[in-house]
N, CA and C of each residue as an Amber inpcrd file, in Angstrom:
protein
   621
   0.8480000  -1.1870000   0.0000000   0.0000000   0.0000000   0.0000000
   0.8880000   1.2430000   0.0000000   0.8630000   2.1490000  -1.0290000
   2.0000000   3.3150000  -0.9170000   0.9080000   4.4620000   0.2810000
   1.8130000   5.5600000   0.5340000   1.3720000   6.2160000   1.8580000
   0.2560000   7.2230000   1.6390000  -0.0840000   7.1940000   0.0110000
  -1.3440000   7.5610000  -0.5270000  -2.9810000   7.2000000  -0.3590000
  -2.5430000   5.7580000  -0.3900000  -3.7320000   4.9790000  -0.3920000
  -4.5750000   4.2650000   0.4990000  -5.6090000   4.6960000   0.7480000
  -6.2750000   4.0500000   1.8570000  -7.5200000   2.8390000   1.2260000
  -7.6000000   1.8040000   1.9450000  -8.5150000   1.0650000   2.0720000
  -9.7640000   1.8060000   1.9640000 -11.1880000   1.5210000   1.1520000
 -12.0640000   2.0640000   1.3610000 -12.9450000   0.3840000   2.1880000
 -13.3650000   1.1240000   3.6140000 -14.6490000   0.1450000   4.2210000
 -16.0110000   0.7730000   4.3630000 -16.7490000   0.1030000   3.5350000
 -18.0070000   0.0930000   3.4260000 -19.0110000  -0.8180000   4.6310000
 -19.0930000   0.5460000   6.1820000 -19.9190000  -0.1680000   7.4500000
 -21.3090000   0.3280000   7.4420000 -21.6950000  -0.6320000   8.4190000
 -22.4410000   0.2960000   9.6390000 -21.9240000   0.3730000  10.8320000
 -21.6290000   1.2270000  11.2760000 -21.2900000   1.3540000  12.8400000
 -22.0640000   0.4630000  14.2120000 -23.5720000  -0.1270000  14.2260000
 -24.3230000  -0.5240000  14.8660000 -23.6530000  -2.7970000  14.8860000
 -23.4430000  -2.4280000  13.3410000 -23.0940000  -3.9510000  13.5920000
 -22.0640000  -4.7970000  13.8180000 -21.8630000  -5.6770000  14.3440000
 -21.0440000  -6.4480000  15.0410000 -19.8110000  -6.9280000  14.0320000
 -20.6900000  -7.3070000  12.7660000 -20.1910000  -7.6900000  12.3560000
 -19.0700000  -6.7240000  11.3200000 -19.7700000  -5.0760000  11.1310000
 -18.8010000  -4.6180000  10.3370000 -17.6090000  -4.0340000  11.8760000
 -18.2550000  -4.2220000  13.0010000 -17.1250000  -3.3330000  13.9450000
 -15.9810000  -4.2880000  13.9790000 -16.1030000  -5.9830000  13.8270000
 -15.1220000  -6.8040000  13.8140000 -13.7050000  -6.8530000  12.4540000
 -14.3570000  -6.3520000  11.4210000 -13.6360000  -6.0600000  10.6620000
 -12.9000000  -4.5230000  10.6530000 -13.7690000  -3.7270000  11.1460000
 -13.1110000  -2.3260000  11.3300000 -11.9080000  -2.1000000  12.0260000
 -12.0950000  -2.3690000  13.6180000 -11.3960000  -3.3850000  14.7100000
 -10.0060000  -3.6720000  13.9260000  -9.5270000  -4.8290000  13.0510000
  -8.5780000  -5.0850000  12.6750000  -7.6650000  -4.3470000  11.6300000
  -8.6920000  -3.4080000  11.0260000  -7.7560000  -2.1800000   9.9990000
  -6.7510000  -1.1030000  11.1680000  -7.6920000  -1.3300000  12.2550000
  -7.1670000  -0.1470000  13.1330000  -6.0040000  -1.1940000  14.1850000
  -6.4580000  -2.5760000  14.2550000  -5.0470000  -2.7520000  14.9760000
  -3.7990000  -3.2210000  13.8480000  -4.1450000  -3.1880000  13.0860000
  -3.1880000  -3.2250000  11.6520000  -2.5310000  -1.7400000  11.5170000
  -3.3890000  -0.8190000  12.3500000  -2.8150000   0.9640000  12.1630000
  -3.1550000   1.0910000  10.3110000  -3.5210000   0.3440000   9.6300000
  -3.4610000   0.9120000   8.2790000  -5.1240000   1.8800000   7.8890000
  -4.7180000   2.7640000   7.3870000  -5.3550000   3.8910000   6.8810000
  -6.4700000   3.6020000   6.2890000  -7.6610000   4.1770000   6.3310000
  -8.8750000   3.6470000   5.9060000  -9.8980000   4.4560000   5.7080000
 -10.4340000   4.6660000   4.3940000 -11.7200000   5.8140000   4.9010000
 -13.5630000   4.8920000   5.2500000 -14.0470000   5.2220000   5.9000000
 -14.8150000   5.1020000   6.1310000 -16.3100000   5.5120000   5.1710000
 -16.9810000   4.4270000   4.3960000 -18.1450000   4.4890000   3.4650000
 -19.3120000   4.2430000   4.6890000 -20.5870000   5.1990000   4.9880000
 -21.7950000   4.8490000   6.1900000 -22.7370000   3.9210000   5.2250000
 -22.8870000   2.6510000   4.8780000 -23.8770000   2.2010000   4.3310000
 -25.5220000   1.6610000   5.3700000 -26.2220000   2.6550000   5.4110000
 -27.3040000   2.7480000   6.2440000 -28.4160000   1.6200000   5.8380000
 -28.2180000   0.8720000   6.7750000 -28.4470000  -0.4960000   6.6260000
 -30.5290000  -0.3920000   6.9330000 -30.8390000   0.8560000   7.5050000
 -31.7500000   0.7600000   8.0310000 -32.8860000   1.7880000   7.4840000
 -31.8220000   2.2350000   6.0830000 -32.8260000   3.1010000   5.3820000
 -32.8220000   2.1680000   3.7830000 -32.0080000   0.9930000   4.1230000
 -32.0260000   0.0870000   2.7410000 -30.8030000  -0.0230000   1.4900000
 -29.9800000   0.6750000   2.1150000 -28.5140000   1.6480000   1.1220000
 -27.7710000   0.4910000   0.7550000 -27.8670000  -0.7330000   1.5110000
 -27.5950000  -2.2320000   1.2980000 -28.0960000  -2.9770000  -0.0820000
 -29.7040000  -2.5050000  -0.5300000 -30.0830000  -3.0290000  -1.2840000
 -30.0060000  -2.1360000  -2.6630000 -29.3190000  -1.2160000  -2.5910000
 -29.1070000  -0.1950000  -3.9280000 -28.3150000  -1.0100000  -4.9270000
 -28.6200000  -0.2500000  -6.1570000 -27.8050000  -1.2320000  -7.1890000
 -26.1210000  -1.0890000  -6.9230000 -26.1750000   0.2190000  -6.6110000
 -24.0300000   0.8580000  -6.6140000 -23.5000000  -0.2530000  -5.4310000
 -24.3820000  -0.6190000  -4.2970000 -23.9400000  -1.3680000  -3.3460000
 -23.7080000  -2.5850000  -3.8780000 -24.7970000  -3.4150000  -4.0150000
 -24.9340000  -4.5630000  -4.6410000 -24.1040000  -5.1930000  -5.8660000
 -23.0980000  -4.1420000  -6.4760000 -22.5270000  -4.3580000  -7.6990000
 -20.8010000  -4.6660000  -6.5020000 -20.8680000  -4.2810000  -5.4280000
 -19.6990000  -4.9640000  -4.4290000 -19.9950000  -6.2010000  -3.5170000
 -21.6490000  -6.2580000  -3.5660000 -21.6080000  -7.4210000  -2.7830000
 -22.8420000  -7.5630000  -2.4490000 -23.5380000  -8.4870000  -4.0400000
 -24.7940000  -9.0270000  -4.1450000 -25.5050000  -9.6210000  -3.3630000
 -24.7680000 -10.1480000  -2.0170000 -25.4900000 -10.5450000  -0.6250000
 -26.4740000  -9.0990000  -0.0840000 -26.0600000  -8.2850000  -0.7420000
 -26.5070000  -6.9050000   0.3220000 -26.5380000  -7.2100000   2.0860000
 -25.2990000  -7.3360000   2.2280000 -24.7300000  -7.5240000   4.0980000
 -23.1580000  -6.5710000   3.8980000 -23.1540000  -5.8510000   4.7310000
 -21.8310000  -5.1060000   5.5550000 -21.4010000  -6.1610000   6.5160000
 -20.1700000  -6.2020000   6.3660000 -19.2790000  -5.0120000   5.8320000
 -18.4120000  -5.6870000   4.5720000 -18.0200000  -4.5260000   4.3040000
 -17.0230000  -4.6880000   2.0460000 -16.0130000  -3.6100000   2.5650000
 -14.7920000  -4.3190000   2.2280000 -13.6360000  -3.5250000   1.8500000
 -13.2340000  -3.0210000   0.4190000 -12.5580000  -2.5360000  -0.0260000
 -12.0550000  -1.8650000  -1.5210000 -10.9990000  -1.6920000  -1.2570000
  -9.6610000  -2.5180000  -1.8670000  -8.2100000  -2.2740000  -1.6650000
  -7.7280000  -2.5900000  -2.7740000  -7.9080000  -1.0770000  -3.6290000
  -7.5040000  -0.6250000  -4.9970000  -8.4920000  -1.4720000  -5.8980000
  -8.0710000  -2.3630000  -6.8010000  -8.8750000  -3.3360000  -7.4560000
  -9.5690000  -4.5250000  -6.9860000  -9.3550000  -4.4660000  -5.6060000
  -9.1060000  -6.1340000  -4.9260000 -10.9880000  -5.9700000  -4.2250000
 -11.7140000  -6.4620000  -4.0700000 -13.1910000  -6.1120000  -3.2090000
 -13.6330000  -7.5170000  -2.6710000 -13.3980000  -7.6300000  -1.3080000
 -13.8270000  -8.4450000  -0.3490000 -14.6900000  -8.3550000   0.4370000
 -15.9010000  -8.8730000   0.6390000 -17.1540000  -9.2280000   1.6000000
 -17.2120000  -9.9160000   2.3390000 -17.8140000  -9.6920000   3.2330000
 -17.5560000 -10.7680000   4.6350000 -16.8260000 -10.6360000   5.6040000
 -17.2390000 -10.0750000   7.0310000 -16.3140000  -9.9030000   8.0840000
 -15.1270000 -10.3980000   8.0780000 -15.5990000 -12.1960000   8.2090000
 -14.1280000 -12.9210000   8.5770000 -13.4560000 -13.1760000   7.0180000
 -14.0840000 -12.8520000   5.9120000 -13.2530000 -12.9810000   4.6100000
 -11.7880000 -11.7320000   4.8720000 -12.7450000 -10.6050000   5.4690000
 -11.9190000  -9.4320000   5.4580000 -10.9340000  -9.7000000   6.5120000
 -11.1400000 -10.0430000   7.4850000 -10.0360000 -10.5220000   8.4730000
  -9.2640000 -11.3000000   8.1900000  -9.2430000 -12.4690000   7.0500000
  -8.4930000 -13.2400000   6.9330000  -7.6980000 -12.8420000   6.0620000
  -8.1050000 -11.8320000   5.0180000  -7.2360000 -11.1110000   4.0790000
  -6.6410000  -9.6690000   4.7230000  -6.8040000  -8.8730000   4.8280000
  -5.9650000  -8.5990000   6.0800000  -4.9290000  -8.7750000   6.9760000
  -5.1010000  -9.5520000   7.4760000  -4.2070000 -10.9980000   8.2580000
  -3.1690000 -10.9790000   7.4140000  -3.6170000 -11.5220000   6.2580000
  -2.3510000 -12.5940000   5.4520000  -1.8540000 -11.2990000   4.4980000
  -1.9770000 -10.2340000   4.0790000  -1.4970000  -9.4210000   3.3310000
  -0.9080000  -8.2610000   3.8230000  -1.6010000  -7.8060000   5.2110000
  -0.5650000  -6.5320000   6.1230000  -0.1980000  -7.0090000   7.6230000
   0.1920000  -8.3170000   8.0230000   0.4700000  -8.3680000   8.7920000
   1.5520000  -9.8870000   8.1790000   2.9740000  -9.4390000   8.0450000
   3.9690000 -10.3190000   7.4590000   4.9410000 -10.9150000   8.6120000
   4.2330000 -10.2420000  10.0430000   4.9980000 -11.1770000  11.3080000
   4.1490000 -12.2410000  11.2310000   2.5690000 -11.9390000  10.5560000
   1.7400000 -13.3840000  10.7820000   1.5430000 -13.7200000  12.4120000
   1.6810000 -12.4410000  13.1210000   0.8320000 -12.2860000  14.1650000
  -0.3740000 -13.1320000  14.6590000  -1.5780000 -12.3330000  13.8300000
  -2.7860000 -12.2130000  13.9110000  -3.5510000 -13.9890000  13.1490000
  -2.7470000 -14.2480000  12.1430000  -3.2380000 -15.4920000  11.6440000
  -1.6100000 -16.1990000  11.1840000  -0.8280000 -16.7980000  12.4930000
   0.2110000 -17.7470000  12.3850000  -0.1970000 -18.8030000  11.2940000
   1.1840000 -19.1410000  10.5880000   1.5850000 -20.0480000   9.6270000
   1.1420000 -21.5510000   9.9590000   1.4380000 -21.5540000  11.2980000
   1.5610000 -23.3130000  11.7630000   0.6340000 -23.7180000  11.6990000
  -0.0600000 -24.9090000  11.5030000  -1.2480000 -25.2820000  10.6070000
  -1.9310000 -26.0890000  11.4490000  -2.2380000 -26.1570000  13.1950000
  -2.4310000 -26.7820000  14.4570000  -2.5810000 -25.3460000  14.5920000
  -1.9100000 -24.0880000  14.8630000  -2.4740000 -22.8810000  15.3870000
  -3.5180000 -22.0470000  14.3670000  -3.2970000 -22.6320000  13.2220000
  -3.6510000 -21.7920000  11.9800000  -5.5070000 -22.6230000  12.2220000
  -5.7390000 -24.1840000  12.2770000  -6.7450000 -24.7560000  12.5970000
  -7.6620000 -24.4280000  13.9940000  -7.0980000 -24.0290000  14.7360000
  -7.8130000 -23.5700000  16.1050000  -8.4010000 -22.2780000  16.0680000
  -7.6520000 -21.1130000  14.8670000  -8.3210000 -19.9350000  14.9600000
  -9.0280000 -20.0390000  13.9110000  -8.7490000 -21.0480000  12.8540000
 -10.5970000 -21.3490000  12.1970000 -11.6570000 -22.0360000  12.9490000
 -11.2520000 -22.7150000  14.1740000 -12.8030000 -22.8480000  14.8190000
 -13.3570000 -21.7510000  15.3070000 -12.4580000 -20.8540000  15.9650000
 -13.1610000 -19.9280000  16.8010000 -13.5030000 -18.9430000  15.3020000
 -13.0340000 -18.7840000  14.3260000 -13.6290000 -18.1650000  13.0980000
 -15.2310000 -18.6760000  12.7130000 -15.3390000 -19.5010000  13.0400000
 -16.5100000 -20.6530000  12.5200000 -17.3330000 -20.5420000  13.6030000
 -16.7420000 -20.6610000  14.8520000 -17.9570000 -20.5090000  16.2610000
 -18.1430000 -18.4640000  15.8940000 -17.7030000 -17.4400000  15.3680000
 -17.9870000 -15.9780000  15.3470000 -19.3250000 -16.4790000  14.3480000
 -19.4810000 -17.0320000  13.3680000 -20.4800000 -17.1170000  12.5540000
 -21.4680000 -18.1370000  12.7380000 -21.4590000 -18.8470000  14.0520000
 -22.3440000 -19.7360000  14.4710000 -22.9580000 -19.1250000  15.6210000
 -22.4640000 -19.9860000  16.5050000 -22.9100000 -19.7700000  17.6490000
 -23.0890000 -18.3860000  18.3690000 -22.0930000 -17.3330000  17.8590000
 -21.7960000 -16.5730000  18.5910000 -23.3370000 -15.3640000  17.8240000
 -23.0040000 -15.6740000  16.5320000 -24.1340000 -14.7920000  15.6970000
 -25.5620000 -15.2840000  16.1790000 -25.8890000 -17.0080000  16.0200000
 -26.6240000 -17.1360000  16.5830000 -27.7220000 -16.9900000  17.9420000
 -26.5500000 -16.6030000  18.7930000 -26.8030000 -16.4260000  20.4280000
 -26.8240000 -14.7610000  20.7710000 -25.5190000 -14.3800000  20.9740000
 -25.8410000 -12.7720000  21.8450000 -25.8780000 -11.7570000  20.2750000
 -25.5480000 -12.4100000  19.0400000 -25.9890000 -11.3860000  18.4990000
 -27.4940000 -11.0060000  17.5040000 -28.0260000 -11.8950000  17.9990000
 -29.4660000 -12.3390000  17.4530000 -30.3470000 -11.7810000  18.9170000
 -29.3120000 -12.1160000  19.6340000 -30.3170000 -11.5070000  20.7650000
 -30.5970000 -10.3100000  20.5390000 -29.4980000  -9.5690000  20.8370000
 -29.1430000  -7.9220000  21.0150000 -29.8840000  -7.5760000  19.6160000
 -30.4090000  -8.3070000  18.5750000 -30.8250000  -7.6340000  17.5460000
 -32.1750000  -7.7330000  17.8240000 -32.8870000  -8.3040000  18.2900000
 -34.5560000  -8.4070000  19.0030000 -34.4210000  -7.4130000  19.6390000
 -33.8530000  -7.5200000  20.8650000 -33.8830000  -6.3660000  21.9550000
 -33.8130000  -4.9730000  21.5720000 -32.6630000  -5.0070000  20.6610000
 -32.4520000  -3.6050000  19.8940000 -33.1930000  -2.8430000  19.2550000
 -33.2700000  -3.9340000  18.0240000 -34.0070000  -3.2660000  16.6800000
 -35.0010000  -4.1120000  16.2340000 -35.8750000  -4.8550000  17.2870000
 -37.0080000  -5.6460000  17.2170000 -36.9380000  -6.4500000  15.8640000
 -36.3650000  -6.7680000  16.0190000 -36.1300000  -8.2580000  14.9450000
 -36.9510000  -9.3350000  15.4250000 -37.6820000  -9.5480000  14.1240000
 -38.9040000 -10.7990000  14.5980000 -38.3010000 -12.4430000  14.7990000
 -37.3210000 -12.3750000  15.6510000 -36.8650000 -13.6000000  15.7520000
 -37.3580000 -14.2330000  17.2830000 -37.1410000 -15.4690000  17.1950000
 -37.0950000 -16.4400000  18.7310000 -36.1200000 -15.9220000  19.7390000
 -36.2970000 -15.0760000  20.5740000 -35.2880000 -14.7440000  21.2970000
 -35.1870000 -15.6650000  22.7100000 -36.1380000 -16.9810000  22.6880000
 -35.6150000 -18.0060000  23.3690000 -34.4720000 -18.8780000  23.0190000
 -34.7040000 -19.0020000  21.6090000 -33.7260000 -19.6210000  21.1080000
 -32.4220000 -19.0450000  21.1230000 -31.8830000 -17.7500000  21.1010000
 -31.1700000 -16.5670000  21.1720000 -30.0130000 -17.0150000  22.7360000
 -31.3490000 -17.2470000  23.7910000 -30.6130000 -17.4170000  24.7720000
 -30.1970000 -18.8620000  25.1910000 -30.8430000 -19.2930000  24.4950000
 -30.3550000 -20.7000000  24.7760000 -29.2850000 -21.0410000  23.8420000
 -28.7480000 -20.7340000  22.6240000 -27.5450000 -20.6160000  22.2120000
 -26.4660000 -20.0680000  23.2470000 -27.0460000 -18.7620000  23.5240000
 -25.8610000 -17.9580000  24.4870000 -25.5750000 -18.8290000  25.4850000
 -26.5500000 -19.2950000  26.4170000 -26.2970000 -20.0630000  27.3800000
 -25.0060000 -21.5430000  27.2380000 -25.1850000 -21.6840000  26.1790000
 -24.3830000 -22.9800000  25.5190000 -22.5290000 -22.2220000  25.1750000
 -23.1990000 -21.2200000  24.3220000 -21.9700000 -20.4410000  24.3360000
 -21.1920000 -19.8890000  25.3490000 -20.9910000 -19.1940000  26.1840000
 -20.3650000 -18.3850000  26.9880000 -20.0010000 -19.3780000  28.4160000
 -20.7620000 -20.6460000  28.7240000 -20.1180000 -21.7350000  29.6650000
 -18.1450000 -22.0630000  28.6950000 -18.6050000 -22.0730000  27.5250000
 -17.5270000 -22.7260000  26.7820000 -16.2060000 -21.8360000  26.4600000
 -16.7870000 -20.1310000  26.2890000 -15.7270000 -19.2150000  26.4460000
 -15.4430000 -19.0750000  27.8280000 -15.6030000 -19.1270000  28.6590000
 -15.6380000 -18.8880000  30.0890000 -13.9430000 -19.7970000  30.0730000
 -14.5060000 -21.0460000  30.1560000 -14.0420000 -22.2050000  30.0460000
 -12.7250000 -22.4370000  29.2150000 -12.6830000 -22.0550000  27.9380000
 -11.4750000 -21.5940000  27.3790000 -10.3690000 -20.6960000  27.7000000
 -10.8960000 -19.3450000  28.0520000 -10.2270000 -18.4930000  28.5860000
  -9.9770000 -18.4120000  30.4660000 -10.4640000 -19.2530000  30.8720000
  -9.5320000 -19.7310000  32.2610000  -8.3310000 -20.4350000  32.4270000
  -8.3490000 -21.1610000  31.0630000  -6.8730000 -21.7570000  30.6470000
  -5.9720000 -21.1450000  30.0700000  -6.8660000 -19.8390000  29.2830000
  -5.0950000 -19.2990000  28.2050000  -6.2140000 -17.6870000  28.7460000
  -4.5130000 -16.6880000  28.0580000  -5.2980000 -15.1530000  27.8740000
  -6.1160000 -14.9390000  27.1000000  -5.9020000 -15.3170000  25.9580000
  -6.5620000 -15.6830000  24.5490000  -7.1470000 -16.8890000  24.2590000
  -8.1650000 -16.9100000  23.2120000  -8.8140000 -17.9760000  22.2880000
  -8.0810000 -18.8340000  22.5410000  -6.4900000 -18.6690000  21.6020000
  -6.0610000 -19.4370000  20.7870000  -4.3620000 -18.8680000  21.6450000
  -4.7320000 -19.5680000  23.1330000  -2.8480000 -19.1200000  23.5510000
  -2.4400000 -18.0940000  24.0120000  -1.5900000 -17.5090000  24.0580000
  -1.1230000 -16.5240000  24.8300000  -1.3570000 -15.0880000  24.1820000
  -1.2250000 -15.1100000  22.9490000  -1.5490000 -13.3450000  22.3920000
  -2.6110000 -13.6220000  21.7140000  -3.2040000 -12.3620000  21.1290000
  -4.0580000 -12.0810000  20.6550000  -4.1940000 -12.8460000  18.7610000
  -5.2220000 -13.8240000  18.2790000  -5.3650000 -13.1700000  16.9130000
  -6.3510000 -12.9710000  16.3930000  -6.5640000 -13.2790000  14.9610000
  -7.9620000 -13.3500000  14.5700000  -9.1120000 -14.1990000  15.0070000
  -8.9960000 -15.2860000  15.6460000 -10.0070000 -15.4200000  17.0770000
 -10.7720000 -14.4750000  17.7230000  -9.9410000 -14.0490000  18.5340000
 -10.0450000 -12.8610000  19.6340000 -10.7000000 -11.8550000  18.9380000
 -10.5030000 -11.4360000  17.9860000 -10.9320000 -10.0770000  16.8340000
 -12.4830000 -10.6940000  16.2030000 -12.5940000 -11.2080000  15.8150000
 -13.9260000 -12.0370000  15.2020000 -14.6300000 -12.4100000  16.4470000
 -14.3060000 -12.9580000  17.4880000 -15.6540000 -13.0100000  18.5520000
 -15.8290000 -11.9530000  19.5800000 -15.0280000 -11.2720000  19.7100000
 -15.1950000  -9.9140000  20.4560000 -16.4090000  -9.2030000  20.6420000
 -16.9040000  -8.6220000  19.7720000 -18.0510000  -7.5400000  19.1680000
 -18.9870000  -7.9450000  19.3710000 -20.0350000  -9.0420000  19.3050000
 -21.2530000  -9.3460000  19.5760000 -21.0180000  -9.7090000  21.0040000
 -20.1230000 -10.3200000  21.5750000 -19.5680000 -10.6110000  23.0640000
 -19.8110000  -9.8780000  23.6320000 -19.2210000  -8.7100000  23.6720000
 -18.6410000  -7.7750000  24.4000000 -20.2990000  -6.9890000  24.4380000
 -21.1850000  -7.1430000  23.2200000 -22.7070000  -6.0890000  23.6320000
 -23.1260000  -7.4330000  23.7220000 -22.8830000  -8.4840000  24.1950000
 -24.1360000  -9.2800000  24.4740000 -25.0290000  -8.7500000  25.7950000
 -24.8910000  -7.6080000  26.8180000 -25.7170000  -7.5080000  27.6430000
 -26.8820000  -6.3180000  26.6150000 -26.4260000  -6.3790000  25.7360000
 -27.8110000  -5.0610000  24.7570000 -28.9290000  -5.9170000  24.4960000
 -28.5960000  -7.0770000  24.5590000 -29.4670000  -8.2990000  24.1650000
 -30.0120000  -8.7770000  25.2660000 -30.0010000  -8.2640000  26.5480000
 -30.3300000  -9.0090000  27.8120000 -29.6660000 -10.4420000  27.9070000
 -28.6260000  -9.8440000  27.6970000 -27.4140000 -11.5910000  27.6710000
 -26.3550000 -11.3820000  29.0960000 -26.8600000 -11.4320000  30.3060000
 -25.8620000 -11.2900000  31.2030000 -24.2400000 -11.9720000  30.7910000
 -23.3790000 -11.1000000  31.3870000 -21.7880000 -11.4080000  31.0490000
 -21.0800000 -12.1340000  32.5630000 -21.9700000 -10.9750000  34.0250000
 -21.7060000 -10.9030000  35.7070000 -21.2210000 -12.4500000  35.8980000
 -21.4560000 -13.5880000  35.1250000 -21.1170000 -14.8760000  35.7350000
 -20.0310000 -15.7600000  35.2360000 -19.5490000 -14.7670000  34.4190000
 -18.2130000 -14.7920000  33.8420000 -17.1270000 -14.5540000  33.8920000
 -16.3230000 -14.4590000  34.7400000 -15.5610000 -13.7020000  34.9860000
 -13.8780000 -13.6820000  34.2610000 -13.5710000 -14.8670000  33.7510000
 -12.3880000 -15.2290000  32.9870000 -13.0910000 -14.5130000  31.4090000
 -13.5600000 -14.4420000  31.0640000 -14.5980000 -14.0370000  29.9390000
 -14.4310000 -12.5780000  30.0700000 -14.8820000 -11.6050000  31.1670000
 -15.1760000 -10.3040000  31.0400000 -13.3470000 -10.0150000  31.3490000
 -12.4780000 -10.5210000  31.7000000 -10.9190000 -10.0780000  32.1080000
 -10.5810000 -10.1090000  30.4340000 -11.3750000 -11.0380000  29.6890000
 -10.3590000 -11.4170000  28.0610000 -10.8320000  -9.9290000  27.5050000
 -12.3090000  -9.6000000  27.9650000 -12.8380000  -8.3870000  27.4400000
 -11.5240000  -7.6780000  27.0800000 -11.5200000  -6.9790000  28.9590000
 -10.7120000  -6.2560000  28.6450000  -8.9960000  -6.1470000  28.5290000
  -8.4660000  -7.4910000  27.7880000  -7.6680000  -7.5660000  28.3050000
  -7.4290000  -7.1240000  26.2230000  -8.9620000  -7.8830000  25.4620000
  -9.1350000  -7.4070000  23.9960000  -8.5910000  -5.8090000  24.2990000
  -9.3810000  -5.1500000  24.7230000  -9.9110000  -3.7910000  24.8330000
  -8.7660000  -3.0400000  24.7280000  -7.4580000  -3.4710000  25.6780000
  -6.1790000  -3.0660000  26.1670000  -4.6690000  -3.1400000  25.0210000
  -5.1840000  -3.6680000  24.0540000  -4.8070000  -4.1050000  22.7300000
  -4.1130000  -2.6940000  22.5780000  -2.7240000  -2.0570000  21.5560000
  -2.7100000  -1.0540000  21.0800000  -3.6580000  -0.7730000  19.8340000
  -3.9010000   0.2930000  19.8170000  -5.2540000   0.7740000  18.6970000
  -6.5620000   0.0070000  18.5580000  -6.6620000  -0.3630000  19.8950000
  -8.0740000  -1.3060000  19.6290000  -8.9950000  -0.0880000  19.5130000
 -10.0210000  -0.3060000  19.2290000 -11.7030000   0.8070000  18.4880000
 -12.4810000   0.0060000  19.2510000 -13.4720000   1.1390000  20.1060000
 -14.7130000   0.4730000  20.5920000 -15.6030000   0.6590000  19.8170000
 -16.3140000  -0.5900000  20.4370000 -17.8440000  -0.3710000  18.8660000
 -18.8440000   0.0790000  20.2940000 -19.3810000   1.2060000  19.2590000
 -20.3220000   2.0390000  19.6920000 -21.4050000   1.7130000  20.5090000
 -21.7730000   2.4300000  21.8050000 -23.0790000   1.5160000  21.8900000
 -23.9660000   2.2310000  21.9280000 -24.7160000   0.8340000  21.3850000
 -26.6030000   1.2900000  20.7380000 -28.0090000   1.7210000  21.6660000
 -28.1880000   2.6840000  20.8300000 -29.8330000   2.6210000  21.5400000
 -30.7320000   1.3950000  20.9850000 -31.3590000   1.4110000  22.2380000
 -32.7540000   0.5390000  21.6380000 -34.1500000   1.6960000  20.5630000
 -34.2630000   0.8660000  19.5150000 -35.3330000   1.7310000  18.6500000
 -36.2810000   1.9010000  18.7030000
């Protein structure tokens, strides 16, 4: 990237899923302008949008010719193209496999549970918000549980683990998702939080 050029990210600020990708441009420190795609006036379903990413879902990066969709697509490219200590997504293919589960539990369980919640609670989304908590409930015994053994997901520092389940975590109480019985869980919070250049994602009103 010459010292001209910035990444264009195409968010919303409200969602989890574009703050998880935002999150990693900024602990990458690389330069970025910010596109508001207003998810809630429909700016998702416009044709100019849709010609980057026919899913109509945030968040989309633009890096020069290159256009990637998908939180953890964007994290994983990212990862592997501005970070050449390989930090954030290690080479070794036993560490490289453990931060694709917890990649895979950000788009399961974790979406399924506190961030399905927090989206009822929030922005009245006509979903089962029993089901919501009974995911969470399943979930957060198991992060609890992980992170009493290591600082991190995935071992002692931080990577793309930690960055991908963060964000819906961290507002799962917007969702009426208590965190209080967690306590190895709320220390990883902030131990994410304490990161250099970490970005908090905003918090929401209810609508």
């Amino acid at each position: 990237m010459t010292p001209d050029q910035k990444i264009v990210f195409y968010g919303f600020p409200p969602s989890g899923h574009s703050h998880r990708a935002e999150l990693m441009l900024s602990l990458l420190d690389l330069p970025y302008e910010f596109r508001h795609v207003d998810l809630r006036a429909g700016a998702q379903k416009r044709p100019e949008f849709l010609t980057l990413n026919p899913f109509h879902t945030v968040p989309v990066i633009k890096d020069g010719d290159i256009v990637i969709a998908d939180s953890v697509a964007i994290l994983v490219y990212l990862a592997s193209r501005y970070d050449p200590a390989r930090r954030w997504l290690p080479t070794d293919p036993v560490i490289a496999a453990q931060i694709q589960r917890w990649l895979s539990v950000a788009q399961g369980p974790v979406f399924n549970g506190p961030a399905l919640a927090r989206l009822i609670k929030l922005f009245g989304g006509p979903l089962d918000y029993a089901r919501t908590v009974a995911v969470s409930n399943t979930l957060l015994p198991v992060l609890e549980q992980t992170l009493s053994r290591s600082p991190f997901l995935v071992g002692e520092a931080a990577t793309l683990a930690d960055v991908a389940v963060y964000s819906y975590v961290a507002r799962a109480p917007e969702g009426e998702i208590s965190l209080e019985p967690y306590h190895a869980l709320r220390a990883w919070l902030g131990r994410v939080e304490a990161l250099p250049r970490f970005l908090a994602m905003p918090v929401s009103q209810q609508a």
